[in-house]
N, C-alpha and C positions, 0 to 999 in steps of 0.2 A: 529451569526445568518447570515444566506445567505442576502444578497441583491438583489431586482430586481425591476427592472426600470420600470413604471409604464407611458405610451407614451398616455396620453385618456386626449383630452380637457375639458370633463365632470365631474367633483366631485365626483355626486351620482356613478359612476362603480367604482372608485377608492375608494372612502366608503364602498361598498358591497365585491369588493377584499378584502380590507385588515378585513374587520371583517367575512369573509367567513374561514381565513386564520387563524384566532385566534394567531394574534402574533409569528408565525411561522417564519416569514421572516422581514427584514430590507425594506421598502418601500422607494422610491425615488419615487419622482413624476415629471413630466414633462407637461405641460399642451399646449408645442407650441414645433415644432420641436428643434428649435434651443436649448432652455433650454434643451431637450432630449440629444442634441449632448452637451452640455455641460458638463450634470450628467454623462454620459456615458466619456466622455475624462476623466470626475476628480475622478471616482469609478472603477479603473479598477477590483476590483472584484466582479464584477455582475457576478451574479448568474444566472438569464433570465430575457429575455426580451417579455412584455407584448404591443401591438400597434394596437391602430384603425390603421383605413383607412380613415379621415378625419379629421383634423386637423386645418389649416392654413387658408383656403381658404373660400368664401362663395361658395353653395353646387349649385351654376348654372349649369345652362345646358351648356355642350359646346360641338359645333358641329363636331369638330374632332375628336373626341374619341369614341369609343364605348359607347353605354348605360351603358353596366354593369360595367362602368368605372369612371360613374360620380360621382364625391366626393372623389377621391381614388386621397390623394395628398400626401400620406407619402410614397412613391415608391421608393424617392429618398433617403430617410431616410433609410427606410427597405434596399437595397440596399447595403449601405453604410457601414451599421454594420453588416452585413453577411461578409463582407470583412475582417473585425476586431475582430468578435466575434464567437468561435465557439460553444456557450451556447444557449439554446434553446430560439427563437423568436418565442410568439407568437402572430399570428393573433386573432385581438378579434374584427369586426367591427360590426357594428350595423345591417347592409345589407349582408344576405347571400350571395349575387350574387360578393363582395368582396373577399372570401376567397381564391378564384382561384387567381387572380391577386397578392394576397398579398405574397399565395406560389411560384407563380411564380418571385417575387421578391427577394424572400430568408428568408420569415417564414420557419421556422419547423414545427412549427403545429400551428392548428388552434382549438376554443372554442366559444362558443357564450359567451357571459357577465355574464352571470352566471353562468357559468361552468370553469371562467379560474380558480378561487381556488383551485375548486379541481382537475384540470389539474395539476394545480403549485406544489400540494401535492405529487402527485403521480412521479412528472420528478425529484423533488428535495429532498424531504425527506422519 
């Protein structure tokens, strides 16, 4: 069964994933960047990669950054593993106005939270 890494601090989207998916794929969970970078170093066969835009951080406002920017802390993550990985990353954050930044990082594509299953169906099986 494929593996893919599951990058969402949230429980309830990673529930709805994996029973959208009906047992189709190998789930890794990741619920804080670091643990992501872990699963990812110790499974080198992932299959794809699923990721918010928020994470790590509390969701303040900070005045340096653009608006459509706030909350958006896994940049450096998404990044990172575009470097490493050439299997499809997707964007899945809660806030449309994310999707751009997140492709801009080095997503492959992008889903809302209830769409990445059957995204995941159609790139992989």
């Amino acid at each position: 069964m494929k593996k893919v890494l599951l990058i969402d601090d949230k429980w309830y989207f990673r529930a709805v994933w994996m029973w959208r998916a009906r047992n189709k794929f190998t789930f890794l969970h990741a619920n804080t960047t670091d643990k992501a970078r872990e699963l990812f170093r110790d499974h080198p066969d992932i299959a794809a990669i699923i990721v918010d835009a928020h994470m790590d951080k509390g969701f303040g406002i900070k005045r340096k950054i653009p608006v459509r920017e706030w909350g958006f802390d896994t940049h450096n993550l998404i990044m990172d593993l575009r470097l490493q990985f050439k299997g499809p990353i997707i964007a899945s954050p809660c806030q449309p106005w994310h999707f751009k930044p997140m492709m801009n990082a080095g997503c492959t594509h992008y889903a809302w939270k209830w769409r990445v299953a059957r995204l995941l169906k159609k790139l992989l099986l």
